[in-house]
N, C-alpha and C positions, 0 to 999 in steps of 0.2 A: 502622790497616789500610792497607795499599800500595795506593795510588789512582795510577798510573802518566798523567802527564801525557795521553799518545794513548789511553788509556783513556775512553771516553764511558760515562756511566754505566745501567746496568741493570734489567731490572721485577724486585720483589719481592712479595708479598701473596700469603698464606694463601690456598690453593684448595681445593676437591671436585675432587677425579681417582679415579676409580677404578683401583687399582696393574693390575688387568688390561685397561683399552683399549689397544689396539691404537692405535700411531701409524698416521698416513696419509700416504700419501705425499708429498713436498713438490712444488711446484708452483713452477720456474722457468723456466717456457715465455718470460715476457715482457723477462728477464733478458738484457743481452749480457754474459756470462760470461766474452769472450774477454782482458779484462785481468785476469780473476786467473789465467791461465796464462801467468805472468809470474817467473819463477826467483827477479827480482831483490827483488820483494816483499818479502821474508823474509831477506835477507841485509844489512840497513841494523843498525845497532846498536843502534836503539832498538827494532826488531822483535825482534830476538835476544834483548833484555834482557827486553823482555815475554813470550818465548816458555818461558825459563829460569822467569820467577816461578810461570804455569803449570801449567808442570812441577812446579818446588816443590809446588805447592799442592794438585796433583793425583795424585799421587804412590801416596800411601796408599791410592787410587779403584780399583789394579791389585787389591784384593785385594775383590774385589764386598761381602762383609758392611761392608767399612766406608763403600760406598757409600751402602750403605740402610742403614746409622747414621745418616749423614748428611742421611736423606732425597733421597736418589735411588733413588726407589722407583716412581713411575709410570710407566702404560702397558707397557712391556715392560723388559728379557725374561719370558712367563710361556708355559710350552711350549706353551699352547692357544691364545693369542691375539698371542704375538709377530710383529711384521715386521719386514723389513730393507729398508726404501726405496729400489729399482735404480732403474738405466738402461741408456740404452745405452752410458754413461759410463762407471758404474761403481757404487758400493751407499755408503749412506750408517751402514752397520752400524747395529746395536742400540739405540735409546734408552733410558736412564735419565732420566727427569725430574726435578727438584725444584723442584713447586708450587710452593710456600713462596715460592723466589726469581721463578720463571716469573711468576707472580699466576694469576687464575681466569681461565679461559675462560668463564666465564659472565658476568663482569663486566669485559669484558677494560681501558675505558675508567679501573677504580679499582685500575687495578695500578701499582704504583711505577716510574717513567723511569727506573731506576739501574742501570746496568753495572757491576758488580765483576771485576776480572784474574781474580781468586781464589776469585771464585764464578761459575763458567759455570753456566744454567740449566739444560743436559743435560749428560751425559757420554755417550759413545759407544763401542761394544764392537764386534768381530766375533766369529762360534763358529770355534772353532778344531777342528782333524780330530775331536778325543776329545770336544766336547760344552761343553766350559770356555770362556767368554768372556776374553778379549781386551780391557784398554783400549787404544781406540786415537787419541780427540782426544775436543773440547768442542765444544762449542753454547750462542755467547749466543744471546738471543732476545729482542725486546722487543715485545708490544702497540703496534698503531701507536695506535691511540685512546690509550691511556697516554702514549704519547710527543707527541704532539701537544696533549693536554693542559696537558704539562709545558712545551712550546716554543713551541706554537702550530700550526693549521693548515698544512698543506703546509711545515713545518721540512724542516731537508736532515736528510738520518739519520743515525741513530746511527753512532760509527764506534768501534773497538778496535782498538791498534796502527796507527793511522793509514788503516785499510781501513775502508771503509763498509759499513754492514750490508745486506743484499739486499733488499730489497723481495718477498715472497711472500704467497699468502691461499690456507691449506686448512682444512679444519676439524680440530674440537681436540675430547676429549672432555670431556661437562661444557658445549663453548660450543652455540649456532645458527651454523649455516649456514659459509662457509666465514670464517675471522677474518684479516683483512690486520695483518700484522705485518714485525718486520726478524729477519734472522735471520743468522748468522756462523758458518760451521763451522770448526775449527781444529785441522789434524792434529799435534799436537803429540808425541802415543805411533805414528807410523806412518807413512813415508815416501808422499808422492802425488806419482806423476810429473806430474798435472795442477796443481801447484800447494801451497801450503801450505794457503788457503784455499779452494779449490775444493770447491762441494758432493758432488760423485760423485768418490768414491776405486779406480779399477779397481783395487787391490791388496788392498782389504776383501773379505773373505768372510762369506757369511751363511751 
């Protein structure tokens, strides 16, 4: 499997989600965001190289049934309980989850530290005019109790393609209260004038 050297690795472990919660919204109040509205981020060769495998890998994801083959099946899209996570940014479209690699929200501390290129925990969609979803980038995500386990206490964070994961804490369905974790959005199916990483995409539509 392609373990790309800027690659930090990501949580895995079998969860309970129920395919219909509803995500919540993310919470980067405490966040200074203003380096990842940064052009040049994304233009080095070893970003590009990682940004291609990806794509490779994700490819197949445009056709939703083969998403939830795959198990990206949690929380949304399900027409009675779906969101799309705004701002005044912009929207963070659709989630698809897969537990499996995510780990449980109820036991977030016994979920695997491991980042894979080629397995993002979410995948991300916007609805397009007709109703049909949209992929339009990924989502790693890791457990900080999981990663800290793995590293130790107050470790620096995870990072993919040489960018550090965010520091966030909202709640998850399945866990208590709100769960601090690292989290990495990555428009890789959909142009963000705020960045390649940037968590609010203004060009997503919900």
């Amino acid at each position: 499997m392609y373990r790309p050297v800027l690659a930090i690795m990501a949580a895995a472990a079998m969860a309970s989600c129920r395919p219909n919660d509803p995500i919540q919204p993310m919470n980067h109040d405490d966040h200074n965001l203003a380096a990842l509205r940064n052009p040049a981020l994304e233009k080095t060769p070893e970003v590009q190289s990682g940004l291609a495998v990806i794509r490779r890998a994700t490819a197949k994801f445009h056709e939703l049934d083969s998403a939830t083959a795959a198990g990206y099946v949690a929380w949304s899209p399900d027409p009675a309980t779906a969101t799309c996570p705004s701002s005044s940014e912009g929207n963070m479209g659709y989630h698809r989850v897969n537990v499996g690699l995510r780990g449980s929200a109820a036991n977030p501390a016994a979920a695997d530290a491991t980042i894979d290129l080629e397995l993002p925990e979410m995948l991300l969609y916007e609805k397009m005019a007709n109703g049909k979803l949209r992929l339009v980038g990924v989502e790693y995500l890791v457990f900080t109790a999981a990663w800290e386990a793995a590293h130790g206490v107050g470790a620096a964070p995870p990072e993919i393609l040489g960018q550090p994961l965010l520091a966030s804490s909202h709640t998850f369905p399945g866990g208590t209260g709100n769960i601090p974790h690292y989290e990495l959005h990555v428009w890789v199916w959909s142009p963000n004038p705020l960045g390649m990483f940037y968590p609010w995409n203004p060009e997503i539509t919900c």
